[in-house]
C-alpha positions as CSV (number, residue, x, y, z in Angstrom):
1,X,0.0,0.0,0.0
2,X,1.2,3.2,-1.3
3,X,1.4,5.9,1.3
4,X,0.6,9.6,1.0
5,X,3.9,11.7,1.7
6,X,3.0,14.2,4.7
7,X,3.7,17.3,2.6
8,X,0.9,16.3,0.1
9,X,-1.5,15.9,3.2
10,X,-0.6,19.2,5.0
11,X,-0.8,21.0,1.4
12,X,-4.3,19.4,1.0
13,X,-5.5,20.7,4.5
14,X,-4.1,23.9,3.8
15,X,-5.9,24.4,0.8
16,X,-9.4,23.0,2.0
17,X,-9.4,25.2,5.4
18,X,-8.5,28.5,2.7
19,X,-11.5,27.2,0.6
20,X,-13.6,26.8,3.9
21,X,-12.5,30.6,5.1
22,X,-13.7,32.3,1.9
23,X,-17.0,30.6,1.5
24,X,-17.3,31.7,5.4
25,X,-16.6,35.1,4.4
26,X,-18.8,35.2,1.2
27,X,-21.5,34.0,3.2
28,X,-21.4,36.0,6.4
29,X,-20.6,39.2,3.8
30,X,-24.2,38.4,2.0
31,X,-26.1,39.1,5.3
32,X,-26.2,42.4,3.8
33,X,-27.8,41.1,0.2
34,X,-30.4,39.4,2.5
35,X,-30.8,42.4,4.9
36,X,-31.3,44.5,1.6
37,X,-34.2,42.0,0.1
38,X,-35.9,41.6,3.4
39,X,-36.2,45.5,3.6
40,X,-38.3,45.5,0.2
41,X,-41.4,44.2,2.0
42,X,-41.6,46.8,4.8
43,X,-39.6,45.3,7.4
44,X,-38.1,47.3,10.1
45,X,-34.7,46.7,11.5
46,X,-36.1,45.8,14.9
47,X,-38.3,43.1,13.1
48,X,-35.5,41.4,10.3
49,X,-33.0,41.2,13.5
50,X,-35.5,38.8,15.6
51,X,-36.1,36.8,12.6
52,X,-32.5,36.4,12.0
53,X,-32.0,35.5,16.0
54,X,-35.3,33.5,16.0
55,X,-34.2,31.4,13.4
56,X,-30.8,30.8,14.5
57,X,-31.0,30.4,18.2
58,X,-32.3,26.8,18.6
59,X,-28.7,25.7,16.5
60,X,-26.6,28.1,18.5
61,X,-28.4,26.7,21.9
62,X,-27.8,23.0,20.6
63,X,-24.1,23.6,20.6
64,X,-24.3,25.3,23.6
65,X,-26.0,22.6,25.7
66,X,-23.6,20.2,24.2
67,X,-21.3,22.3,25.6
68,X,-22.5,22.9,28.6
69,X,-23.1,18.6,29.4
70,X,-19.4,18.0,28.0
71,X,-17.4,20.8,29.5
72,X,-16.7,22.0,33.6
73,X,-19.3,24.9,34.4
74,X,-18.1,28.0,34.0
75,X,-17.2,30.6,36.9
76,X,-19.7,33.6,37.6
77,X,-17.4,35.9,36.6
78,X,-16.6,34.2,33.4
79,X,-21.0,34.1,32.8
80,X,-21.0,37.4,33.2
81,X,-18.6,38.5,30.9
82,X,-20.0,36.6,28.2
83,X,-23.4,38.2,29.1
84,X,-21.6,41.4,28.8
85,X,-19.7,40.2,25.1
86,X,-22.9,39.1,23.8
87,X,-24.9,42.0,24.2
88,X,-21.8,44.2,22.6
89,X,-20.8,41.8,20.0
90,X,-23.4,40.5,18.4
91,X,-26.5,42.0,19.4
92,X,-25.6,45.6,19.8
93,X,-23.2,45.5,16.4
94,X,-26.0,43.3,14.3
95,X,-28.5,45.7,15.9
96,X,-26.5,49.2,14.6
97,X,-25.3,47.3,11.7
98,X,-29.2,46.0,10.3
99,X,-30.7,50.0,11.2
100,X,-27.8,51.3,9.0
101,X,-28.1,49.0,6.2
102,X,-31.7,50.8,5.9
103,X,-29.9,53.8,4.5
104,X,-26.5,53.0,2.7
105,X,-25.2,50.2,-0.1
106,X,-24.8,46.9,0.6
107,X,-21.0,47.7,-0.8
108,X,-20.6,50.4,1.2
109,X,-21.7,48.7,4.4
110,X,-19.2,46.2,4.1
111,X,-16.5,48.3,3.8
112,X,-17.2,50.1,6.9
113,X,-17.2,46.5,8.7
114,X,-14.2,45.5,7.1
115,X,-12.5,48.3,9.3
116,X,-12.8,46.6,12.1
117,X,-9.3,45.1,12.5
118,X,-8.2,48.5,12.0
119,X,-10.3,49.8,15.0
120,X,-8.7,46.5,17.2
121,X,-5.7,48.2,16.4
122,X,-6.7,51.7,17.7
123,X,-8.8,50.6,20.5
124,X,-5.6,48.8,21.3
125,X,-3.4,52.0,20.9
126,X,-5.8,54.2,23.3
127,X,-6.7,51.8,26.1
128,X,-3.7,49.6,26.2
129,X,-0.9,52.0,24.6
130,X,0.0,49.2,22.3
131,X,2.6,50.4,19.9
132,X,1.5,51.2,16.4
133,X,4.4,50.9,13.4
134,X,5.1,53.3,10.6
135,X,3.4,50.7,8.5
136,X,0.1,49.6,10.2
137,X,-0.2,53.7,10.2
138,X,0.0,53.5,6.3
139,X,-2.4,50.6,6.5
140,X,-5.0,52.7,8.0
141,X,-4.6,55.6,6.3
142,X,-5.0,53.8,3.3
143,X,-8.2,51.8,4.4
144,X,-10.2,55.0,5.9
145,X,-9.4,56.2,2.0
146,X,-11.2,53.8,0.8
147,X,-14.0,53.8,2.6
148,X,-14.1,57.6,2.3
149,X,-14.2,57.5,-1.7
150,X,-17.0,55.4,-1.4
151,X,-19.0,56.9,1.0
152,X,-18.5,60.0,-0.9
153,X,-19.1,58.3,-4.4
154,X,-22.7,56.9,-2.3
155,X,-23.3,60.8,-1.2
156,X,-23.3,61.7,-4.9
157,X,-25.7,59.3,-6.3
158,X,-27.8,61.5,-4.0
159,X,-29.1,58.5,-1.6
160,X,-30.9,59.6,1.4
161,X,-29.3,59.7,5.4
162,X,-26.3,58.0,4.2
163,X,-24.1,59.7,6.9
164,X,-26.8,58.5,9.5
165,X,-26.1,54.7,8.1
166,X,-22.5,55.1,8.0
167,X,-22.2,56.6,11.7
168,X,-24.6,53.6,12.6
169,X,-22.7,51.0,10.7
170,X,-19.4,52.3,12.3
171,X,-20.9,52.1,15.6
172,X,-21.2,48.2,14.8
173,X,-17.7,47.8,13.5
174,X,-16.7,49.6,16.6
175,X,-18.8,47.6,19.0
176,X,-17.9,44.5,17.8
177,X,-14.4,45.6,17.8
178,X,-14.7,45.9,21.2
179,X,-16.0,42.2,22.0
180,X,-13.0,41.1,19.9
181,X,-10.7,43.1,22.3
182,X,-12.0,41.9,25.4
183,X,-12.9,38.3,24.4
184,X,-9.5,37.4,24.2
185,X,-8.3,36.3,27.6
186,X,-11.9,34.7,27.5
187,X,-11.4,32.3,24.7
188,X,-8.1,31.2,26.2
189,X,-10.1,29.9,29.3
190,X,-13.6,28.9,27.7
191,X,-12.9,27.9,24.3
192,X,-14.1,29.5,20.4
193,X,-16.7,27.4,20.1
194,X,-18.1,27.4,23.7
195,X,-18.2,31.2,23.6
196,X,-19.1,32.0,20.5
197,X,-22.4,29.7,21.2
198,X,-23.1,31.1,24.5
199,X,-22.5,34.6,23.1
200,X,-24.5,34.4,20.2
201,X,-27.7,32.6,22.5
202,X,-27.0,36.4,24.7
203,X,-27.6,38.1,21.9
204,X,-31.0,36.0,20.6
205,X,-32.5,36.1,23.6
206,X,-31.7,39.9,24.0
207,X,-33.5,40.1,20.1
208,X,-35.9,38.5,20.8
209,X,-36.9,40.3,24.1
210,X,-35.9,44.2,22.3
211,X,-38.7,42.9,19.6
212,X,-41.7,42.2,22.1
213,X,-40.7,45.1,23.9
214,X,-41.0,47.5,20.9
215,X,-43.1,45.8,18.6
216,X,-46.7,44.1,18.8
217,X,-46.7,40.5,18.5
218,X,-49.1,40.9,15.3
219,X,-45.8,42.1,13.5
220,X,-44.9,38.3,13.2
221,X,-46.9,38.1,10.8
222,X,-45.0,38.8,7.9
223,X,-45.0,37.7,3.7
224,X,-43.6,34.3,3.3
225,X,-40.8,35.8,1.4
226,X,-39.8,37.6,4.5
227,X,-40.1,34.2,6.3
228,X,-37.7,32.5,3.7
229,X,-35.4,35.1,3.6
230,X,-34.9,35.4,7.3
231,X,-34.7,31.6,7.4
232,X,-31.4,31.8,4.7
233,X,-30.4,35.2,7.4
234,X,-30.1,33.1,10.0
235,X,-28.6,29.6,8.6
236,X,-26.5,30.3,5.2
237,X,-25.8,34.0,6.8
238,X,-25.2,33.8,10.3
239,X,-24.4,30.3,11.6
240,X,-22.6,28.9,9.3
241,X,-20.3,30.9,8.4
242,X,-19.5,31.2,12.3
243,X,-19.1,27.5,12.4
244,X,-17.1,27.7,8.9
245,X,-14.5,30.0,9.9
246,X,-14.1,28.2,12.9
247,X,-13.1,25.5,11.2
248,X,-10.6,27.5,8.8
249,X,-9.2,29.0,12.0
250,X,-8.3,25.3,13.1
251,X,-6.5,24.4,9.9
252,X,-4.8,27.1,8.5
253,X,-4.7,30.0,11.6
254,X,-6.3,33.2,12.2
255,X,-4.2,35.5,10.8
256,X,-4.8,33.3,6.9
257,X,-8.3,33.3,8.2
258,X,-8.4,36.6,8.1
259,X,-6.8,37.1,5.2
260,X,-9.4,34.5,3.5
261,X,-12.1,37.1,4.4
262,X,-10.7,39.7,2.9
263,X,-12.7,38.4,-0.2
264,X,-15.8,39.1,1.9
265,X,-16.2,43.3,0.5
266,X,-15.4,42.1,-3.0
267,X,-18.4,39.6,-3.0
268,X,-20.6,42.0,-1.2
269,X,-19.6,44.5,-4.3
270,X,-20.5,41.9,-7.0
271,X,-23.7,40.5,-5.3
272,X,-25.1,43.9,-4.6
273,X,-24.8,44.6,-8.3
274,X,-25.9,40.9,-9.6
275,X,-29.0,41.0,-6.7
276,X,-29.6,44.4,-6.0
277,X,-29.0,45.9,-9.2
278,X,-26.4,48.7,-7.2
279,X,-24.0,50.3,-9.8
280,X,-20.3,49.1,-9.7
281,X,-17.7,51.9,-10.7
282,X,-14.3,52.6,-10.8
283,X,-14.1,55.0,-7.5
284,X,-16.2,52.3,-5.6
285,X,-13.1,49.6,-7.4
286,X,-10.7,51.9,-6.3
287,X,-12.3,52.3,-2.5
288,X,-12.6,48.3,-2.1
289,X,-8.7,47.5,-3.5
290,X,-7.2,50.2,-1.0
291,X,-9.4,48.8,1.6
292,X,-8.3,45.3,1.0
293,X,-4.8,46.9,0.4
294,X,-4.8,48.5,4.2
295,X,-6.2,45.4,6.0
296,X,-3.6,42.8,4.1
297,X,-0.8,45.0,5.2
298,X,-1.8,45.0,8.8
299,X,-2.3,40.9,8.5
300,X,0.9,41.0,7.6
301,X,2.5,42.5,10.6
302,X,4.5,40.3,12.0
303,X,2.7,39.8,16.2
């Protein structure tokens, strides 16, 4: 019996986790395709955010009792702070992030989110005077750019509120930046998968509850298109692409992970214009490569 040499092996698992990481990335990036289609039938942010959570909670609170039955209980302290990262991370950023797609481009949305190693980096700088190189400077400067020529190409197409959508998007790229910053010692202790499941049940339950609290419970009664829609939200959108990247993480490392979703604005830029019929041009080409430009240069920093 012929045997596979190990470099062949490694090469293979290389390759599938980078193929696992992009289709992560394209999927969680098309939340905002979804988000866009739902909005066509009337449906308030408030509204398309429980469906989302609805639909996805029971498989985030499978994992997490499996979790919980296989895996020592975890300290107050520690349940606290994952109350505290899931009401930041997830349902505060979706939250901002959903409201804000009401009034900007799928394209542009993305790009804004796709700052958020970038604000890591600064939240870093301010609260834990981490030191910031010549080049990650250059990185940023060249990623707020990009965004910048797009949000200004979006203001001259002469689309309503867009600064109120940006502001609000940037408030969930900066929010979720934050549960990246503190989740760290965290996932050291509880484990990715353990607290990205209890997290994400945090933020369903606190969807859920926001929904009842602002909305009247003849509001679930929606199209069947919005049904459907919020049904791909939740499962092809939200999580499995968690799950996905995940799994990329465990085979080829965060920082190509990362680098893997980089692909995420570019897809976000084609499907708007395949989907949602949103124009593609050249400054909005330009805006996306100096993005993507920025953010690989920071992956590229050697920790």
């Amino acid at each position: 019996m012929t045997s596979i040499p190990l470099q062949s092996v490694d090469r293979k698992i290389y390759l599938s986790g980078l193929a696992i990481g992009i289709v992560g990335a394209i999927l969680f990036s098309a939340k905002a395709i979804v988000a866009k289609l739902i909005y066509r039938y009337d449906v308030d942010a408030v509204t398309l955010i429980m469906f989302r959570m609805l639909f996805a909670f029971p498989l985030f609170a499978a994992v997490a009792v499996w979790k919980a039955k296989t895996e020592l209980p975890l300290s107050r302290a520690d349940r606290i702070r994952i109350v505290f990262l899931g009401l930041i991370g997830y349902y505060l950023s979706s939250f901002l992030d959903f409201l804000g797609l009401q009034y900007i481009s799928a394209g542009l949305e993305r790009l804004i989110l796709f700052l958020t190693p970038s604000f890591v980096l600064l939240l870093s700088f301010f609260f834990y005077k981490r030191r910031i190189t010549m080049l990650e400077w250059g990185a940023l400067g060249l990623s707020y750019l990009g965004t910048v020529l797009v949000f200004l190409h979006d203001v001259r197409l002469g689309g309503t509120n867009i600064g109120l959508g940006s502001v609000l998007v940037l408030g969930a790229a900066i929010s979720y930046s934050l549960y990246l910053l503190l989740s760290g010692e965290l996932v050291s202790r509880v484990g990715a998968l353990r607290l990205v499941a209890y997290a994400m049940c945090v933020s369903c339950v606190a969807c859920i509850v926001q929904f009842f609290m602002l909305r009247p419970a003849s509001t679930l009664l929606q199209p069947a298109a919005v049904y459907g829609l919020s049904m791909i939200n939740a499962v092809l959108c939200t999580v499995l692409p968690v799950f996905l990247t995940m799994i990329a993480v465990a085979r080829i490392g965060a920082a190509t992970s990362a680098q893997a979703g980089m692909v995420g604005p570019v897809s976000t830029l084609f499907l708007g214009a395949l989907i949602l019929q949103e124009p593609i041009t050249g400054i909005q080409l330009t805006g996306t490569t100096l993005v993507l430009t920025g953010i690989y240069l920071i992956s590229k920093k050697k920790v």
